[in-house]
C-alpha positions in Angstrom: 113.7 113.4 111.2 111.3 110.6 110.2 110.3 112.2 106.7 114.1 113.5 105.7 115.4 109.4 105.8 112.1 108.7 103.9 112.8 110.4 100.7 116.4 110.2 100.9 116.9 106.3 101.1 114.8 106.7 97.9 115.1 110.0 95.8 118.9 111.3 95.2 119.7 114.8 94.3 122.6 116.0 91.6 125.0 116.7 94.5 125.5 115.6 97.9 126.7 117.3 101.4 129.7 114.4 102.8 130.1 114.5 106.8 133.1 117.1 106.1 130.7 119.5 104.8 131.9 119.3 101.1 129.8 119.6 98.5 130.4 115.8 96.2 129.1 114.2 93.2 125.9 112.5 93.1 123.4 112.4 90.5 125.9 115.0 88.7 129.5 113.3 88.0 131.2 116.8 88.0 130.3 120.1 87.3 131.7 123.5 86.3 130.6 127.6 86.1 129.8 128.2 82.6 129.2 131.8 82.7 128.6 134.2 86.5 125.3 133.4 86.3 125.3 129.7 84.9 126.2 126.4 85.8 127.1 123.0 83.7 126.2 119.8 85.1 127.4 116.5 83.6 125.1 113.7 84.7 126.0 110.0 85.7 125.2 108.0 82.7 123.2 104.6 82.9 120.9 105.4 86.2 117.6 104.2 85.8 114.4 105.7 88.6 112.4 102.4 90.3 110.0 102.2 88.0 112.3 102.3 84.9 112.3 105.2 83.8 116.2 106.7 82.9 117.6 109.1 84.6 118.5 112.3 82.2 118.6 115.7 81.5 114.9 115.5 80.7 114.5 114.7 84.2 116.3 117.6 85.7 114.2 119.9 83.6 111.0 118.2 84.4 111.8 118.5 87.8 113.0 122.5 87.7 110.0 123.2 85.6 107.4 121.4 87.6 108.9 123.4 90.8 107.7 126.6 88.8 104.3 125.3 88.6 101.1 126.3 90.4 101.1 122.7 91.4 104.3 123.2 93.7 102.7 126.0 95.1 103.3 125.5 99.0 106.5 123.8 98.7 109.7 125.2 99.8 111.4 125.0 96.4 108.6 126.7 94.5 110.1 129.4 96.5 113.7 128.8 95.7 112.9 128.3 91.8 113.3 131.9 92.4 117.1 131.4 92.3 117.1 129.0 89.1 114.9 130.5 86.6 115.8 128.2 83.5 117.5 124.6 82.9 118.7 124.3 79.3 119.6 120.7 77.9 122.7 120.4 76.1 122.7 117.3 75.8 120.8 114.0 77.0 123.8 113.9 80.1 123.9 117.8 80.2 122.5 120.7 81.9 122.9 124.2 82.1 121.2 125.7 85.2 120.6 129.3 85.1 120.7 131.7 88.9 118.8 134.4 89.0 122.4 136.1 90.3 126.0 135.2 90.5 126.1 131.8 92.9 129.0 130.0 94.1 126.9 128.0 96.7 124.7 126.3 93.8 125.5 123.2 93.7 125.5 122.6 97.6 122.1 124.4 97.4 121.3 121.5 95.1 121.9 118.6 97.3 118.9 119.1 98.6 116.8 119.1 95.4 115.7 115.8 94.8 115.1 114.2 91.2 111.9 112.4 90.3 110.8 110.5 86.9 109.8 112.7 84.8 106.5 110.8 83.5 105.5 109.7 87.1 105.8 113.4 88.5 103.7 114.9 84.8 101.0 112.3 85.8 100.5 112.5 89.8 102.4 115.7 89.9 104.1 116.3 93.7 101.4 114.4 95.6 102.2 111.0 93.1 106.2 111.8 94.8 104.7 110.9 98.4 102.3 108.4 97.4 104.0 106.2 95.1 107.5 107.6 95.2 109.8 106.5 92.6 113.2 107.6 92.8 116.8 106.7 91.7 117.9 105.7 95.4 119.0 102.0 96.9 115.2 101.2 98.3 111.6 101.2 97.4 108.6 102.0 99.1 106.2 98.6 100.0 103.6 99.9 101.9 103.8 102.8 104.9 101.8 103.2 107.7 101.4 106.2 110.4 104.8 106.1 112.0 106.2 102.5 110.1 107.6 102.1 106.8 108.7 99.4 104.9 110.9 99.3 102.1 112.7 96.7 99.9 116.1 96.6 98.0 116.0 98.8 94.2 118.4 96.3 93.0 118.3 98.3 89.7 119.7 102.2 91.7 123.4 102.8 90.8 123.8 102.5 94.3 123.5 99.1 95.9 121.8 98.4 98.7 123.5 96.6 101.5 120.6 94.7 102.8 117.3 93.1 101.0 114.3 94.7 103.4 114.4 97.9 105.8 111.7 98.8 108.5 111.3 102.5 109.4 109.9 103.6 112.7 109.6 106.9 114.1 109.7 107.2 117.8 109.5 110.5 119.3 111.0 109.8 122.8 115.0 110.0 122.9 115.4 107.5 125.4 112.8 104.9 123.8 114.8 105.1 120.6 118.3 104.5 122.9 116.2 101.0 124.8 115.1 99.7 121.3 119.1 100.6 120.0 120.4 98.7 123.5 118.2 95.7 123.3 118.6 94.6 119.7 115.0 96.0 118.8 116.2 98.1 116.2 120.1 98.4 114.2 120.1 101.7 113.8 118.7 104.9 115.3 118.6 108.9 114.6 118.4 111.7 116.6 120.9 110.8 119.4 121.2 113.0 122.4 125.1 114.1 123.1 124.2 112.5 126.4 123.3 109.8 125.7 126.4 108.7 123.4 128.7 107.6 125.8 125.9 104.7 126.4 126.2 103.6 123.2 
């Protein structure tokens, strides 16, 4: 989907899903239970958001707390603050995250969870995320228009990007999407029928 390789070329979350299905580090370096009902997270050191701001255990809060707002009211994870009722920082590179109930799943539930700065999201709150995101990823938002994005290189993220420039475009038809693939239009596309892979 158009909107999910939006955010996630620029927000990361403290974990990731890999394409074996196992939960791996991310924003979090490692992670451990700390009680049946409360999690640890150590934090990558050194990872600054786009517009400078570091990336801490300030952050996660900010983001956790902000969830619980009246602001967030209409997003999924107001919903599922439900489930994580308080962060505690340990440290500036630590977090305990609190579940409302004993929860093995936690931190794959948390790759989906992405951090924002924490002075960007106080001032524009959710809408500011969309708008002007600023995020921890390998790209940054230049300009969007209905259906075509464009992005350039966060040469800052702790993840490098590969190329200088990317151009997003969402096409709806399946078989458009496998032309542009086919004719050099476009280097990458999303969303391919099982049919259509042995094309390819």
């Amino acid at each position: 989907h158009f909107s999910n390789f939006f955010f996630a070329i620029m927000y990361d979350a403290l974990t990731q899903i890999d394409n074996d299905g196992s939960v791996v580090p991310w924003l979090a370096e490692s992670w451990e239970p700390d009680s049946e009902t409360s999690w640890i997270f150590h934090l990558r050191p050194g990872v600054r958001f786009s517009n400078g701001e570091l990336f801490n255990a300030e952050a996660v809060k900010t983001v956790f707390d902000m969830l619980r707002t009246d602001a967030a009211i209409g997003l999924s994870w107001h919903r599922g603050m439900r489930r994580y009722p308080r962060v505690d920082i340990i440290d500036p590179l630590t977090v305990r995250i609190h579940t409302d109930r004993p929860n093995a799943l936690a931190p794959n539930y948390l790759s989906s969870l992405y951090m924002a700065a924490p002075d960007h999201l106080r001032a524009g709150s959710f809408q500011a995320l969309v708008e002007e995101p600023i995020g921890t990823g390998p790209f940054m938002l230049e300009r969007w228009e209905k259906g075509h994005s464009f992005f350039k290189a966060h040469r800052d993220s702790w993840i490098p990007p590969k190329v200088d420039r990317m151009e997003v475009f969402a096409v709806s038809d399946s078989s458009s999407r496998l032309q542009a693939l086919m004719s050099g239009q476009v280097d990458v596309v999303t969303a391919v029928n099982p049919d259509q892979i042995g094309m390819i």
